[in-house]
TIBA-39504 format. One line per field, with one value per residue (C-alpha): residue in three letters; x, y, z. Coordinates in nm, 3 decimals, always signed. Last residue first. Layout:
BEGIN
code = Ala:...
x = X:...
y = Y:...
z = Z:...
This chain:
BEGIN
code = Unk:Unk:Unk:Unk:Unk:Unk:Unk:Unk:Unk:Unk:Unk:Unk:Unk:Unk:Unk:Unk:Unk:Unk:Unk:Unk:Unk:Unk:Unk:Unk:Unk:Unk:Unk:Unk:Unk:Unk:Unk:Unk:Unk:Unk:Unk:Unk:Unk:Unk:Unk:Unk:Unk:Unk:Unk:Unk:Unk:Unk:Unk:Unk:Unk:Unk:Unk:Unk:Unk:Unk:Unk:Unk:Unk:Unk:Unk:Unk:Unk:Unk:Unk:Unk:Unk:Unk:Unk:Unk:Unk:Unk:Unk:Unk:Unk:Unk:Unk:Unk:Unk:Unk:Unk:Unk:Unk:Unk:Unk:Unk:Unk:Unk:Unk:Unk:Unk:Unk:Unk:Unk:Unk:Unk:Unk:Unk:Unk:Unk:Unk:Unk:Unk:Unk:Unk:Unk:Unk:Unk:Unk:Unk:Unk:Unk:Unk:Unk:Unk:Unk:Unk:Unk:Unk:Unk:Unk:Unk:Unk:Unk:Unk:Unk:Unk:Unk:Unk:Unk:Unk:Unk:Unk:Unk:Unk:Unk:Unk:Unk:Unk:Unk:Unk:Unk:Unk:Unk:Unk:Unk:Unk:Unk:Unk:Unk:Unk:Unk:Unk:Unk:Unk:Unk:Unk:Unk:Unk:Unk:Unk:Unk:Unk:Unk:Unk:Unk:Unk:Unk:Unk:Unk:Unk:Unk:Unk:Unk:Unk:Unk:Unk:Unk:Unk:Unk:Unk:Unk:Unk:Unk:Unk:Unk:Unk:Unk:Unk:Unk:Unk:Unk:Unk:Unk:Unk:Unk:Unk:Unk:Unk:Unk:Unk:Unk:Unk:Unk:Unk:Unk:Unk:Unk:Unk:Unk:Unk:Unk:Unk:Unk:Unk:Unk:Unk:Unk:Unk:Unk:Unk:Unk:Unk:Unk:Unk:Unk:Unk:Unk:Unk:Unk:Unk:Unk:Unk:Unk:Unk:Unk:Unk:Unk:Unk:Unk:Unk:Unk:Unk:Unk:Unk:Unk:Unk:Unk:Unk:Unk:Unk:Unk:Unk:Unk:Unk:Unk:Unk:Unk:Unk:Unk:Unk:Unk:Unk:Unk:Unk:Unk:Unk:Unk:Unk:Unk:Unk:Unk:Unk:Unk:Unk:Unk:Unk:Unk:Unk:Unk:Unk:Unk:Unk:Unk:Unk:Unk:Unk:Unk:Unk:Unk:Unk:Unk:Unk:Unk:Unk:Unk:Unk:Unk:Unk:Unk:Unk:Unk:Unk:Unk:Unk:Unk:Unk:Unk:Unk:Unk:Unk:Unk:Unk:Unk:Unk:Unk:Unk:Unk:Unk:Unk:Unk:Unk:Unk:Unk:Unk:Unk:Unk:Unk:Unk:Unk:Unk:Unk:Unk:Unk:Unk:Unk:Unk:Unk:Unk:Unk:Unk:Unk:Unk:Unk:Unk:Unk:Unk:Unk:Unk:Unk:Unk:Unk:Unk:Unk:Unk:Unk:Unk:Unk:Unk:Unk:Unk:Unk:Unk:Unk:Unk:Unk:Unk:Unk:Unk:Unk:Unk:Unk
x = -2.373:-2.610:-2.800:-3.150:-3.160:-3.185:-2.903:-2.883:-3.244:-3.011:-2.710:-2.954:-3.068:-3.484:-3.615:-3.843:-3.779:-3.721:-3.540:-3.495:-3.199:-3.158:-2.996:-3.107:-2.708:-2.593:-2.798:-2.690:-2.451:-2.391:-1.992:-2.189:-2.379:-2.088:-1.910:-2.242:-2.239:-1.870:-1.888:-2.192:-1.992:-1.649:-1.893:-2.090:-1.762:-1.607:-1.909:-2.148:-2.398:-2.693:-2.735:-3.073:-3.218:-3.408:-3.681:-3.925:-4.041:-4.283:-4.511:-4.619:-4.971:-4.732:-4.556:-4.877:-5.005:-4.696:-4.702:-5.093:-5.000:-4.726:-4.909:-5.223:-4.930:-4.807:-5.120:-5.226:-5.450:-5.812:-5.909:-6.155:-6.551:-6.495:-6.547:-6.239:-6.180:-6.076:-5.983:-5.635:-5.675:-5.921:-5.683:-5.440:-5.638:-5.692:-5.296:-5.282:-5.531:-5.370:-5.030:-5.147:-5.307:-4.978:-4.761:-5.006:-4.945:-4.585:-4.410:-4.611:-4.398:-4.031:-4.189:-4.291:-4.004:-3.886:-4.155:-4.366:-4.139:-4.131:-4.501:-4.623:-4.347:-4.513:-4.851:-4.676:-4.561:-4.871:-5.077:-5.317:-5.684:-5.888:-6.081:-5.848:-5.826:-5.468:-5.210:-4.884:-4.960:-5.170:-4.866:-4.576:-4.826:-4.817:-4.418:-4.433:-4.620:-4.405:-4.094:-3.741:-3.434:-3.511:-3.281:-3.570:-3.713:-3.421:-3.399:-3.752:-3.654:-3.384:-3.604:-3.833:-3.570:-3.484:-3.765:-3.786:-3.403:-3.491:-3.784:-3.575:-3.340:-3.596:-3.705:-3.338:-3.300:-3.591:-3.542:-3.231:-3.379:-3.608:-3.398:-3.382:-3.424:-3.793:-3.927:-3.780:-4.000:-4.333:-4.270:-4.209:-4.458:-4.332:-4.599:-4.659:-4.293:-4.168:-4.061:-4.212:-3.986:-3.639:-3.751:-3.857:-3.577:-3.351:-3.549:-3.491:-3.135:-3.149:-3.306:-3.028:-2.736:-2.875:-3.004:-3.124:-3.499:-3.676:-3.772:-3.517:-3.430:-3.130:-3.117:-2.788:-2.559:-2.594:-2.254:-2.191:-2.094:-2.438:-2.622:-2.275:-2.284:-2.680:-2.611:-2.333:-2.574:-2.889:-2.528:-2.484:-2.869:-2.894:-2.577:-2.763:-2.952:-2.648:-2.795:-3.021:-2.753:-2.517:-2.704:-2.800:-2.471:-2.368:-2.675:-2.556:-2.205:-2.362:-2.617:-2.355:-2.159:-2.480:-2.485:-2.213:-1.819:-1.763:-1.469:-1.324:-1.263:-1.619:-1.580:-1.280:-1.463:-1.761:-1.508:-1.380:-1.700:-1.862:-1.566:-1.683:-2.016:-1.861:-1.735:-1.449:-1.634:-1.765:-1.472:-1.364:-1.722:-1.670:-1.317:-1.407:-1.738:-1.529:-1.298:-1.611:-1.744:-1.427:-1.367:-1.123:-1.031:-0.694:-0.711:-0.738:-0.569:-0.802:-0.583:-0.711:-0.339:-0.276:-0.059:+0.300:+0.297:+0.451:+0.811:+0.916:+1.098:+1.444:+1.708:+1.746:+1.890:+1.593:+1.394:+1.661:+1.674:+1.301:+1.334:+1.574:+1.383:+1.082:+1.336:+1.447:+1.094:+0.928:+1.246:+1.105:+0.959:+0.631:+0.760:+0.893:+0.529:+0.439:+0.216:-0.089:-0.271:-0.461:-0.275:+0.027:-0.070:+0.006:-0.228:-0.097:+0.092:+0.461:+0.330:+0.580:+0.355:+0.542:+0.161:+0.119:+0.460:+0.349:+0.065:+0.289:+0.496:+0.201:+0.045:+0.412:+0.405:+0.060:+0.110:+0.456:+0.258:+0.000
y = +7.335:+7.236:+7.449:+7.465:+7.058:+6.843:+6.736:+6.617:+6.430:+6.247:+6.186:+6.028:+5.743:+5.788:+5.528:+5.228:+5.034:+5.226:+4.999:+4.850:+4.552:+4.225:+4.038:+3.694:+3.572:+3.865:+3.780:+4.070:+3.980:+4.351:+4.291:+4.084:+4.435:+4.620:+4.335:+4.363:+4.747:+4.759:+4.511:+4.695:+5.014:+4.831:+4.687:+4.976:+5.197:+4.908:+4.953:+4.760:+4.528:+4.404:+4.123:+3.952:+4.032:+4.317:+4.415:+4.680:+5.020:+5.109:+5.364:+5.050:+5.071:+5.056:+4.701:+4.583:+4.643:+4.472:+4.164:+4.138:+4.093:+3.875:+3.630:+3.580:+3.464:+3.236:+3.155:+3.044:+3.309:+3.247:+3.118:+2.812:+2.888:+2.646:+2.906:+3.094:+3.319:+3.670:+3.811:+3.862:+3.996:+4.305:+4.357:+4.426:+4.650:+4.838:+4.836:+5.014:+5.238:+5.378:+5.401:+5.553:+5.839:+5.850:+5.909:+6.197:+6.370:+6.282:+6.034:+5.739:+5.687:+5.760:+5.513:+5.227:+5.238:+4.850:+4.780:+4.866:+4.639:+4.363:+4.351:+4.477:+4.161:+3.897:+4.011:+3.888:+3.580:+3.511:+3.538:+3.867:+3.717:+3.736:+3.990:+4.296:+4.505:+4.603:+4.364:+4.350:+4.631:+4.882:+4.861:+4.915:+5.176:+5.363:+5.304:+5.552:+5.755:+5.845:+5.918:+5.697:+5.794:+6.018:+5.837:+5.653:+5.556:+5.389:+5.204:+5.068:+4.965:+4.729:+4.569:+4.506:+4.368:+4.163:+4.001:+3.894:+3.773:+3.520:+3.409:+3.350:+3.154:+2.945:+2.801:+2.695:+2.539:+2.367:+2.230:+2.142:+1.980:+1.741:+1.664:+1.886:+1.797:+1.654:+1.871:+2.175:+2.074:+2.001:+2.334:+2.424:+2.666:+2.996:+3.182:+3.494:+3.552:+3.917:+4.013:+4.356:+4.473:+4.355:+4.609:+4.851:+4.862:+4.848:+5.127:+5.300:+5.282:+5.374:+5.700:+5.798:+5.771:+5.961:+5.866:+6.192:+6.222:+6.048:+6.268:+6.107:+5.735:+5.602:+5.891:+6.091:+6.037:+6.244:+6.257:+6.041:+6.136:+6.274:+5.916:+5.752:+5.870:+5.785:+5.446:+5.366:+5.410:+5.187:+4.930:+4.960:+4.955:+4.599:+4.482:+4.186:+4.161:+4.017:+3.843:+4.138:+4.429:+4.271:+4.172:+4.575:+4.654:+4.468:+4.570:+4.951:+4.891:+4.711:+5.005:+5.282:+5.087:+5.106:+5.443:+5.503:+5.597:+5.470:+5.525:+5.313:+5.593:+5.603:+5.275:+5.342:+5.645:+5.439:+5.195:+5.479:+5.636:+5.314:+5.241:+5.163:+5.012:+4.773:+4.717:+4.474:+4.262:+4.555:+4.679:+4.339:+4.325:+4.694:+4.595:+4.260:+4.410:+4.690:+4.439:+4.243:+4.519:+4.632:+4.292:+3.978:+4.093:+3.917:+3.529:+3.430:+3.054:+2.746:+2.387:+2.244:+2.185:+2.003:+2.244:+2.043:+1.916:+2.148:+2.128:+1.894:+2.164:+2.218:+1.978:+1.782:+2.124:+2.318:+2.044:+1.999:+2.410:+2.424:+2.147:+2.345:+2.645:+2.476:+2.304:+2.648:+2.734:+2.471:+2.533:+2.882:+2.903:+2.818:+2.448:+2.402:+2.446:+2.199:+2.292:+2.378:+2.304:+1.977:+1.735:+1.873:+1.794:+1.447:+1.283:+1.254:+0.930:+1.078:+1.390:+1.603:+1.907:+2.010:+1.939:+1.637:+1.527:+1.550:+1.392:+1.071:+1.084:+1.106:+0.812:+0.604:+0.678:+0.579:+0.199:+0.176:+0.254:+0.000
z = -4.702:-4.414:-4.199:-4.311:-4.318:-4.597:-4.663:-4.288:-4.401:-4.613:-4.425:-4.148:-4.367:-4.409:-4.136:-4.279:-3.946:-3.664:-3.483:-3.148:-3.117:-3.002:-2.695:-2.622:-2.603:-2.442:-2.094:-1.824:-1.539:-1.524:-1.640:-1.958:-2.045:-2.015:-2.295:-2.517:-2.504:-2.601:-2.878:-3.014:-2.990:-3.140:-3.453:-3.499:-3.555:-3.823:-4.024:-4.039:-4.234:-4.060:-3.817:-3.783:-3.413:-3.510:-3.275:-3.431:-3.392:-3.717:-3.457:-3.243:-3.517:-3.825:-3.670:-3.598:-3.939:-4.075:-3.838:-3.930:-4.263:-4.247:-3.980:-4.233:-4.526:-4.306:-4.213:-4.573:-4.783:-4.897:-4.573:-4.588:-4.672:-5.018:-5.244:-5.095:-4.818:-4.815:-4.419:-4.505:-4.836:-4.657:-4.415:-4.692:-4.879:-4.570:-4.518:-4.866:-4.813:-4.513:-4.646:-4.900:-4.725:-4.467:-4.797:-4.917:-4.596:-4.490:-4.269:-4.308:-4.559:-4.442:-4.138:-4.352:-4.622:-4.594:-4.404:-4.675:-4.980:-4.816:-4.710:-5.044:-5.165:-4.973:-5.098:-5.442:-5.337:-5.241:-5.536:-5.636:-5.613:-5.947:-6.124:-6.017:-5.688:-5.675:-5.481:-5.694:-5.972:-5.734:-5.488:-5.770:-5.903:-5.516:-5.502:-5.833:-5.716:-5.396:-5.629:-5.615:-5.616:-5.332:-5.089:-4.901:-5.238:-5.327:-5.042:-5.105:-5.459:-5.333:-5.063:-5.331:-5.563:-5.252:-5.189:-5.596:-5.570:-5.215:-5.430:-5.708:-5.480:-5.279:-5.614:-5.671:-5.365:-5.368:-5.743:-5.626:-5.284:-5.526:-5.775:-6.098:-6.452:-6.464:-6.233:-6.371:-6.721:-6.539:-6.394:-6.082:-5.843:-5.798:-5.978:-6.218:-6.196:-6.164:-6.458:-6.485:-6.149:-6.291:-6.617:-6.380:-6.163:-6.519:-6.595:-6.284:-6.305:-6.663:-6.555:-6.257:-6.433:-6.737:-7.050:-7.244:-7.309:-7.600:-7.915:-8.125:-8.105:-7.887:-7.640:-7.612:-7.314:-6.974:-6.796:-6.477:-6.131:-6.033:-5.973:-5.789:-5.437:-5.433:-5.603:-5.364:-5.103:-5.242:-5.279:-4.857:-4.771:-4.957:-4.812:-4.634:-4.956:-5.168:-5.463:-5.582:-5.476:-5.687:-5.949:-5.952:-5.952:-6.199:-6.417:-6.363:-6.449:-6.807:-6.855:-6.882:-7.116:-7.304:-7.253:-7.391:-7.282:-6.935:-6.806:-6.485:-6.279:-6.177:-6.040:-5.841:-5.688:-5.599:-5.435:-5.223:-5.134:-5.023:-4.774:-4.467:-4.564:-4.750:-5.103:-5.229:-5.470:-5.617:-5.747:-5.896:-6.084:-6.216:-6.350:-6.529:-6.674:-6.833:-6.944:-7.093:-7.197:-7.421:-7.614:-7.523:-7.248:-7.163:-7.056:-6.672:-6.733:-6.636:-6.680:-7.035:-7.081:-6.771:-6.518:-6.400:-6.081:-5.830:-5.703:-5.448:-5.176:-5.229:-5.009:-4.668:-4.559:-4.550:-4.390:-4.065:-4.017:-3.978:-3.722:-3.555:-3.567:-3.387:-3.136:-3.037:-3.002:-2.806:-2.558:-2.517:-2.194:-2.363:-2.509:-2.110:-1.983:-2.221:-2.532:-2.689:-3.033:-2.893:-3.092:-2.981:-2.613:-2.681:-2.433:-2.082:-1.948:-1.972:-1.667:-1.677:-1.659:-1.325:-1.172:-1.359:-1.230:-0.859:-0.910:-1.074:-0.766:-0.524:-0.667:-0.720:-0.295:-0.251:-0.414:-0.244:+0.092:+0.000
């Protein structure tokens, strides 16, 4: 027994020095013996560095297959253009917005049809990025004076500028909206199941986000309160039939997305009211049948939109948001003073006012300002 205690005090007694021959290879684990951290890890790092340079020149790569990819020259001038606007916009963020729209201007654009291609990018962009939504509706703003006027194609039409073959290409996005997200026969018989899933959840993901798109350019004046009104009148207007549900999904999009800006003014706050009547009225439609027109989901939208108007458009938000590097150190330090007040960061979330002009605009705006 005493010989049985004494080797169990010897072995503690190693653990604690970190001698212990027994323990898993720490290596494994990324970490290292007390001795590795005092620096005899390190010596026997550069010696081992030392030991492979002088066993001879690294293996050299295979040798590249002839079909092997190579990035070719341009072969015409839109697709360099194309190749320069894409790598510009691959870099924005909300910090630097100015920067990149700078870059992009530099890169001349001579036509209008040049003029189109940036302005397609950007609106693919903005389409299959939504969580930087608000950050390309900026880029726009900076960029819709930066750009000459070009002549029309045919006479008697107005000039194309910056600004009008943005909202054409809005408009042209807007008109082809599907009629119905249901697969065709066709899809069905090319795509698996969760492809075809995938794939419908991406167009409706694009359609969302066009509507997100075109609400942040009406809350930087891009965009006129008539023309939001025909957008309404064209998804859910009173018509012979019942509008679908992906398209009440994008009146609900699209009026929290501007809410608050809307409700803001006169005519806006007219609107707004007829529009959320209409919308009450959808949500109480049933069919032939005496069953609810509308599925729940659908219900649940609508009455989380008229809620949202009637608590003055103030809303939780607990999806993040891009930032710029300011929001991220002040939500960093409100989370870490809220964790030294034993407060839950986990269930956190945000209030915001959700349809809110941007704050440079209404700035603009003001008396003051030069």
């Amino acid at each position: 027994d005493r010989d049985r205690d004494r080797d169990r005090d010897r072995d503690r007694g190693n653990r604690e020095r970190g001698n212990d021959d027994n323990a898993p290879d720490r290596a494994m684990f990324g970490s290292h013996r007390l001795s590795d951290r005092q620096g005899g890890g390190r010596d026997r790092d550069r010696r081992d560095r030392r030991d492979r340079g002088a066993a001879g020149p690294r293996e050299a790569l295979p040798t590249a297959s002839a079909n092997a990819y190579k990035v070719g020259a341009a072969q015409s001038r839109d697709q360099e253009l194309r190749r320069q606007v894409q790598s510009h916009l691959n870099k924005i963020a909300p910090d630097n917005i100015a920067t990149i729209a700078q870059r992009i201007v530099d890169t001349k654009v001579t036509s209008s049809e040049e003029l189109e291609s940036v302005i397609g990018l950007i609106m693919k962009k903005a389409l299959t990025e939504p969580h930087y939504c608000e950050t390309y509706a900026d880029m726009v703003y900076a960029l819709r004076t930066r750009y000459p006027e070009f002549p029309p194609e045919n006479e008697g039409e107005k000039p194309q500028s910056f600004t009008r073959v943005l909202l054409n290409t809005c408009q042209n996005e807007f008109e082809n909206l599907p009629t119905s997200f249901e697969p065709t026969e066709e899809e069905k018989s090319k795509l698996p199941p969760d492809d075809l899933r995938i794939e419908m959840k991406k167009r409706k993901d694009k359609m969302l986000a066009n509507m997100k798109f075109i609400g942040n350019l009406f809350l930087r004046e891009l965009l006129a309160v008539k023309v939001v009104g025909q957008v309404v009148h064209d998804l859910i207007g009173i018509k012979e039939s019942l509008p679908e549900e992906h398209m009440i999904e994008c009146v609900c999009e699209l009026l929290q997305a501007i809410g608050h800006t809307l409700d803001g003014t006169q005519h806006g706050k007219l609107l707004m009211s007829q529009f959320s009547a209409r919308l009450m009225e959808l949500k109480r439609c049933s069919s032939p049948d005496g069953s609810a027109a509308f599925s729940k989901r659908i219900q649940f939208q609508i009455q989380d939109l008229l809620d949202l108007r009637q608590n003055s458009w103030q809303k939780k938000v607990f999806k993040e948001t891009a930032k710029t590097k300011e929001e991220v150190r002040n939500d960093a330090y409100t989370e870490a003073r809220n964790k030294a007040r034993g407060m839950d960061t986990e269930a956190m979330f945000t209030t915001a006012v959700a349809g809110a002009r941007p704050q440079y605009i209404d700035t603009k705006k003001s008396p003051g300002h030069k």
